[in-house]
N, C-alpha and C positions, 0 to 999 in steps of 0.2 A: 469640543470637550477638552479638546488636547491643551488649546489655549488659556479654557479657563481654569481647569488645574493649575498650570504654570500661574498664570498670575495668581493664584490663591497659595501658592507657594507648595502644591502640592506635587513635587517632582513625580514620586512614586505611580502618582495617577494619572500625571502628565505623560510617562514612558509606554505605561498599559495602555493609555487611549490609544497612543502612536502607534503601536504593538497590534492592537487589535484593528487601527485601520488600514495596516499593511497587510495584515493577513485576510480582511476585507478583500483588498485589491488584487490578491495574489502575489504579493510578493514574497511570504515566506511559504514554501514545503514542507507539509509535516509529514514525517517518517516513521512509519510505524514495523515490527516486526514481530512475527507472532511465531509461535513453535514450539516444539518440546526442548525440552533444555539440551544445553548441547546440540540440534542442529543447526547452527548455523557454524559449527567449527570449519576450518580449512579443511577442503577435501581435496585429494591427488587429482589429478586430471580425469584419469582412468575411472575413480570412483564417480567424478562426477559428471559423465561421457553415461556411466550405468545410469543412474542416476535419472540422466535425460532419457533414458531409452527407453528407461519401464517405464516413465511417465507418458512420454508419449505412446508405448503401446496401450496402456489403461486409457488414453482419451481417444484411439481409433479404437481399442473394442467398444467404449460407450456408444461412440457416433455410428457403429458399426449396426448396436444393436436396437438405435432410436431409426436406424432406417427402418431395417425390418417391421419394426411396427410403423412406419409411418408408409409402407408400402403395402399398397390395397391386394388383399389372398382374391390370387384368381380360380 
């Protein structure tokens, strides 16, 4: 496709093809970020140390409480 754009003098659709077969290929990474406004600002060390730590305790109490039910009542 890429070729025959170009020879039909169609640059614009010659770039897209190329565009699209790269990212085919994996060549390009697309990056996405999602959040509420403002967070993704610069955070201090310290805030973002908190940060990791409540996170990580909310996914040991989940795991914590998908054991209990997946542990048979004796």
């Amino acid at each position: 496709m890429r070729d025959e754009a170009r020879a039909a003098g169609k640059y614009d659709a010659a770039i897209s093809a190329e565009h699209k077969r790269g990212q085919a290929l994996g060549y390009y990474v697309e990056r996405r970020e999602s959040g509420a406004v403002g967070a993704f600002q610069a955070k201090t060390r310290e805030e973002a140390d908190r940060v990791l730590e409540e996170t990580i305790a909310k996914i040991a109490a989940k795991q914590a409480i998908e054991r209990a039910k997946a542990k048979p009542e004796s």
